[in-house]
C-alpha positions as CSV (number, residue, x, y, z in Angstrom):
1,X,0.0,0.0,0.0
2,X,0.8,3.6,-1.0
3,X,1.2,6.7,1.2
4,X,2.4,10.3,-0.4
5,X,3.2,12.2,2.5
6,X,3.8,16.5,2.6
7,X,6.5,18.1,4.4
8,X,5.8,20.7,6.7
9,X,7.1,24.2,7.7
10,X,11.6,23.9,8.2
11,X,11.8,21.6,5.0
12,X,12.8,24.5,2.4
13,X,16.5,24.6,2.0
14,X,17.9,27.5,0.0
15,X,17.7,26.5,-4.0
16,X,15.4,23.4,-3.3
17,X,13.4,24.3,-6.5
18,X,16.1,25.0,-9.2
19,X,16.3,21.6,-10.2
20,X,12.2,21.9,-10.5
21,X,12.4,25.2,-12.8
22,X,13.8,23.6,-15.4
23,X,10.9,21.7,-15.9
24,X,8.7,24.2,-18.2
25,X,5.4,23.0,-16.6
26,X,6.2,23.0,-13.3
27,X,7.7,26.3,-14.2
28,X,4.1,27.5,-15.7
29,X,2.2,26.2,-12.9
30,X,4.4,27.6,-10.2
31,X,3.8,30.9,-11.7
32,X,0.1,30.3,-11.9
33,X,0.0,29.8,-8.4
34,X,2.5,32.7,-7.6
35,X,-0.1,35.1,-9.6
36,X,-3.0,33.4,-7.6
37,X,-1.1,33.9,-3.9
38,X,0.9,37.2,-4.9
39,X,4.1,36.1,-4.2
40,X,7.1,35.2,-6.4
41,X,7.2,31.9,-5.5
42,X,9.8,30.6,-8.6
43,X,12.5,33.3,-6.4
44,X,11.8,32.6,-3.3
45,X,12.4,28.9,-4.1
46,X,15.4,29.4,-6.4
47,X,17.3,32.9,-5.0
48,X,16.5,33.6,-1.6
49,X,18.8,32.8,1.1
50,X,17.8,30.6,4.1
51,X,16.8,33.6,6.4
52,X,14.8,34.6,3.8
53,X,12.8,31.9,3.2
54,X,12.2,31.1,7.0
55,X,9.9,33.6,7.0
56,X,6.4,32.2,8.1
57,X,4.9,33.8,5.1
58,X,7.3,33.0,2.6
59,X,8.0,29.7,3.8
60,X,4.0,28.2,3.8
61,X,3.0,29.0,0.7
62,X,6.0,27.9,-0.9
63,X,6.3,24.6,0.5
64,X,2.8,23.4,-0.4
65,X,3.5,25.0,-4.0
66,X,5.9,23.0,-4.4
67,X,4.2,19.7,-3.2
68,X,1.1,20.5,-5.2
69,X,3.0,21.4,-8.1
70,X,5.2,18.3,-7.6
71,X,2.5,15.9,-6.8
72,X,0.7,16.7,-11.0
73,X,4.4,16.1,-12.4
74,X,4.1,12.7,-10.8
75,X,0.1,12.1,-11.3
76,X,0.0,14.2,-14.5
77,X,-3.9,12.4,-14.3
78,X,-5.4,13.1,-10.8
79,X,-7.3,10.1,-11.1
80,X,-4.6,7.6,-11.8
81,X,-2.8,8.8,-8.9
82,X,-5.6,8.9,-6.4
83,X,-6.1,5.4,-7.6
84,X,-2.6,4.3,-6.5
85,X,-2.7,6.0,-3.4
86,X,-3.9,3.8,-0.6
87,X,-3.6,7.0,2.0
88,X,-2.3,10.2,2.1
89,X,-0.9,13.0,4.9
90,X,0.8,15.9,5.3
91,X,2.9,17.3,8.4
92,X,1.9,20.8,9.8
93,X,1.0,22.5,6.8
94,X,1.5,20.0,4.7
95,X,-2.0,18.5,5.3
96,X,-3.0,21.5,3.2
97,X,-1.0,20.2,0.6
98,X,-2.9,16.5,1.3
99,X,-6.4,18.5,1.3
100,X,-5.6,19.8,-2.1
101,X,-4.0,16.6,-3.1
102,X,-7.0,14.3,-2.3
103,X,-9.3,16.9,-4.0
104,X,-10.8,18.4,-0.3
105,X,-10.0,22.0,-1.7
106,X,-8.4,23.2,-5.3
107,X,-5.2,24.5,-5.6
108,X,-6.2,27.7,-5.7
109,X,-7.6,27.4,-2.6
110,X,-5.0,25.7,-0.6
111,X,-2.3,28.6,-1.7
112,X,-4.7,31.7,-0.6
113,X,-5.5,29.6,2.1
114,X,-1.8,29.2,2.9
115,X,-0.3,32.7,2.4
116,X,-3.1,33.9,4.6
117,X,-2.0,31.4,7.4
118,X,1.4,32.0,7.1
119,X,0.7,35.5,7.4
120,X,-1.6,35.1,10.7
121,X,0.7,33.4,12.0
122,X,3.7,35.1,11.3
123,X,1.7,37.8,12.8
124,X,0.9,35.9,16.1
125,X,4.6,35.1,16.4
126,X,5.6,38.3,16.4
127,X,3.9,39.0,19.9
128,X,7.6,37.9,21.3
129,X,10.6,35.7,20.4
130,X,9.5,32.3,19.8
131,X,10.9,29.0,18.4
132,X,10.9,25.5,18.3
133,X,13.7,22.6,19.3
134,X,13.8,19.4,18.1
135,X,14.8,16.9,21.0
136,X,16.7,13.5,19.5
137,X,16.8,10.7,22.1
138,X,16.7,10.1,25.5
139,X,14.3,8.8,27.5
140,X,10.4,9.7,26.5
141,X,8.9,10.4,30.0
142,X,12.2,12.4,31.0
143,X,12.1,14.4,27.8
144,X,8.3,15.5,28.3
145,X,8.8,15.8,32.2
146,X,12.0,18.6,31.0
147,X,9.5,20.2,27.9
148,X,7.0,20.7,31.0
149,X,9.6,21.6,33.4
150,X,10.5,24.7,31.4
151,X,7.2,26.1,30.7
152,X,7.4,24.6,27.1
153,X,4.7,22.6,24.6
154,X,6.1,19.4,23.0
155,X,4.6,20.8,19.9
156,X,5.4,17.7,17.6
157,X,5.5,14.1,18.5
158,X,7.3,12.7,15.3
159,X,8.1,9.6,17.0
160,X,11.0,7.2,15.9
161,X,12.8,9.0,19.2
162,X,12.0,13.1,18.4
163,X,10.1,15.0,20.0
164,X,9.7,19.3,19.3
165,X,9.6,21.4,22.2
166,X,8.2,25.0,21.4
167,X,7.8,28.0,23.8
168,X,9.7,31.3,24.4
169,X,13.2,32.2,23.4
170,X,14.0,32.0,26.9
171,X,12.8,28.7,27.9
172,X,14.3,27.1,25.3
173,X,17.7,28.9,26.2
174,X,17.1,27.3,29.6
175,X,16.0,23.9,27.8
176,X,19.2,23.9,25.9
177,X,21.2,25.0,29.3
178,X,20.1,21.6,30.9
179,X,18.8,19.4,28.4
180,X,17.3,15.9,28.7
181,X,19.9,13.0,29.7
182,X,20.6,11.0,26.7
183,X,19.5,13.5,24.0
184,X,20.8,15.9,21.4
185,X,18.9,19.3,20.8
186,X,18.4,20.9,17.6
187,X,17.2,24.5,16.7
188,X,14.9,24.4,13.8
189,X,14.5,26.7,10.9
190,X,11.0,28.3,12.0
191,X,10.2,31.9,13.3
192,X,7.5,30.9,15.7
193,X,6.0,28.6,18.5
194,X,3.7,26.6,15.8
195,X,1.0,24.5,17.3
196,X,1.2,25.6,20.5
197,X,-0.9,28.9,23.0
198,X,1.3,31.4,21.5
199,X,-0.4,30.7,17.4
200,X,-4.2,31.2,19.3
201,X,-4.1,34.9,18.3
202,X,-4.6,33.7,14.1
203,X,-7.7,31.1,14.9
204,X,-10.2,33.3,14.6
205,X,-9.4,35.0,11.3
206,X,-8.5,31.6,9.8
207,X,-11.8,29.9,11.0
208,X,-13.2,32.8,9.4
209,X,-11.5,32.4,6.2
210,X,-12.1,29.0,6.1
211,X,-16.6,29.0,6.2
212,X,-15.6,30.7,2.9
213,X,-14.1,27.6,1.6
214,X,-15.9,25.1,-0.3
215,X,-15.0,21.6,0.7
216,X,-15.6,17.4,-1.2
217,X,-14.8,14.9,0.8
218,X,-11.7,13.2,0.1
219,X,-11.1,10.8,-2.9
220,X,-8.7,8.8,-0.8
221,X,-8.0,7.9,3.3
222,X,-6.9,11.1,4.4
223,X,-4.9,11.4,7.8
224,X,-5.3,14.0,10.4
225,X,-2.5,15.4,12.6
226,X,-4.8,15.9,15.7
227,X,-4.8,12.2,16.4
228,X,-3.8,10.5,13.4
229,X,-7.1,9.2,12.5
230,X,-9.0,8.9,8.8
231,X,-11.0,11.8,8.0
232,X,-13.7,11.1,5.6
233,X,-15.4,14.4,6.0
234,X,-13.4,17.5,3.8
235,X,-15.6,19.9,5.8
236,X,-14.3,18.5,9.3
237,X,-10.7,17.5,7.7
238,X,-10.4,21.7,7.2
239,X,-11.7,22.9,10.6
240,X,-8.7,20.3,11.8
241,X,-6.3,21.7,9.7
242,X,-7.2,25.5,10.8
243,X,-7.4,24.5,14.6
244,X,-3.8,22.6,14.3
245,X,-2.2,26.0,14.0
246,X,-2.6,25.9,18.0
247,X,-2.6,22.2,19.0
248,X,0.4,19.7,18.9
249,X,1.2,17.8,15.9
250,X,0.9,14.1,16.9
251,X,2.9,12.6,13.2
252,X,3.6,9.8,15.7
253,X,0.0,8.7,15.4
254,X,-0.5,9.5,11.4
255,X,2.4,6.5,11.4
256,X,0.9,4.1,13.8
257,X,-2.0,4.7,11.5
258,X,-0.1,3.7,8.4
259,X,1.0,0.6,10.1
260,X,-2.2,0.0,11.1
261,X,-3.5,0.0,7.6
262,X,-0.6,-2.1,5.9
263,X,1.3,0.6,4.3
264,X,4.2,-0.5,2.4
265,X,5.8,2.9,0.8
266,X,6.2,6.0,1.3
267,X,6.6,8.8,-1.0
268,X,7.2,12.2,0.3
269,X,6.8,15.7,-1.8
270,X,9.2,18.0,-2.2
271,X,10.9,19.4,-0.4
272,X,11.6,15.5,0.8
273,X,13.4,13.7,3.0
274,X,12.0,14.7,6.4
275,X,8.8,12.7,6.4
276,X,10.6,9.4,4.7
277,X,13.6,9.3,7.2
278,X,11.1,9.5,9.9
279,X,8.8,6.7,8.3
280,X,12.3,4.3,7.3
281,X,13.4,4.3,10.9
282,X,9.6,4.2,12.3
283,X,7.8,1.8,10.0
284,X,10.6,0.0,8.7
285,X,8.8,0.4,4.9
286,X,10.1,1.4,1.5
287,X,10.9,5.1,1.0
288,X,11.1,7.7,-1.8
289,X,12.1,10.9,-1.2
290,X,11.3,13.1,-4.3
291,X,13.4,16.2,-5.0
292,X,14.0,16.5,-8.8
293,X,12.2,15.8,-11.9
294,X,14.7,13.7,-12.9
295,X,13.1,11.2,-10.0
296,X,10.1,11.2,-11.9
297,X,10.1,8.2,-13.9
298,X,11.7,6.3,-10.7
299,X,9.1,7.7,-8.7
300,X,5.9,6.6,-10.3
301,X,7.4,3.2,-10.4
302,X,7.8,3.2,-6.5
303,X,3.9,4.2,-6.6
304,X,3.2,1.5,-9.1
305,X,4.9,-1.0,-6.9
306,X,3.3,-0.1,-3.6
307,X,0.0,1.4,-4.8
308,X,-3.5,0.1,-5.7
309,X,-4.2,-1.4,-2.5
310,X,-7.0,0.3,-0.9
311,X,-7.9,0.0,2.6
């Protein structure tokens, strides 16, 4: 069984779409999508420099651009790919991404959608210096005993031994100063304390947005990062995705799921290799991390492989 997964938010490396732009209709439908959001997404993904590009605003959009533009090289026929695909899942804002990519909102939808997320919460991050740390090893209950210790949120389970603490600049200064026994700590590439109290100030324009939104239900099983269930509803699947912004990401769960279900690969979107590290030393399946379109061929012969099994 299939499962195309969608990175989230500290993905984007500097020049991750240069390989993309040489493509001539990935180029054309970048652009599309760049005229439809207002931002120069083609730049942003081939110029700007890392600072840059961590920008919440910048950095949204163009990583589900990227996916969604990514996912119709590979599927160039929606319906053969959906076919193939026995689940799907994005991480953080990459379930916006999924939505799109399982036909729960167009792509027009999921990029305004996006830039205006990234804005509100770029916004709400602003409030005061925020971040997020990535916690590798040591024991579980001791890592989430020193996250709640310092005042912090473990804002992602990604299981497979990481856990993402997020809070103020200054507890995570003290995290860092005494940090779990057994375990390595590392900063990540994001301006804000996503899923967590300090993101609460964006719900309410975003849950506005989103009763403008017209939703189907999905066209395959469709995993949520509240609790790693199967969403059949598109209508509840987006109220989940806007009420994430403030609640921990539980990715730990989407891949219990994916055992559960009998998944045997895993293909990730660009930018790759996040999700399909976490799945190899997790689940023990298959993986495809797809970052060029020179992967393309190999690519839909991984889904050929592993898909058509439907749950």
């Amino acid at each position: 069984m299939l499962a195309i997964v969608a990175p989230g938010q500290g993905a984007q490396k500097p020049g991750f779409l240069n390989p993309w732009l040489a493509d001539e209709w990935f180029a054309a439908r970048l652009n599309w999508l760049s005229c439809v959001c207002g931002i120069d997404l083609a730049h942003f993904g081939s110029e700007a420099d890392e600072e840059t590009i961590r920008d919440t605003a910048i950095a949204q959009p163009l990583i589900v651009a990227a996916g969604l533009c990514a996912a119709i090289s590979l599927f160039p026929s929606p319906g053969a790919g959906i076919k193939l695909t026995g689940v799907a899942a994005g991480h953080s804002v990459g379930e916006i991404t999924a939505a799109a990519s399982t036909g729960v909102i167009t792509a027009e939808q999921a990029i305004v959608f996006v830039r205006e997320r990234g804005r509100q919460m770029a916004k709400a991050a602003a409030n005061e210096p925020t971040g997020m740390t990535a916690i590798l090893g040591g024991d579980e209950a001791e890592v989430l005993r020193a996250i709640t210790t310092n005042g912090l949120t473990a804002a992602n389970h990604n299981g497979a031994g990481q856990l993402v603490a997020a809070g103020t600049a200054a507890q995570l200064a003290a995290l860092a100063a005494a940090p779990p026994a057994k375990s390595r700590l590392r900063p990540l590439s994001v301006a804000g304390a996503f899923h967590t109290k300090h993101m609460e100030p964006a719900l309410a324009y975003l849950t506005n947005l989103s009763q403008a939104i017209s939703t189907h239900n999905p066209r395959t099983k469709l995993l949520s990062n509240a609790d790693g269930q199967v969403v059949a509803s598109g209508a509840a699947y987006l109220t989940r995705i806007v009420n994430q912004v403030a609640k921990p990401v539980r990715w730990d769960l989407c891949m219990a799921t994916m055992a559960e279900l009998g998944v045997t690969g895993v293909l990730e979107l660009p930018p790759a290799g996040t999700l399909t590290a976490m799945a190899k030393r997790q689940l023990g399946t298959e993986v495809f991390a797809l970052n060029s379109p020179d992967q393309i061929d190999d690519a839909r012969a991984f889904a050929e492989k592993h898909g058509g099994q439907q749950c």
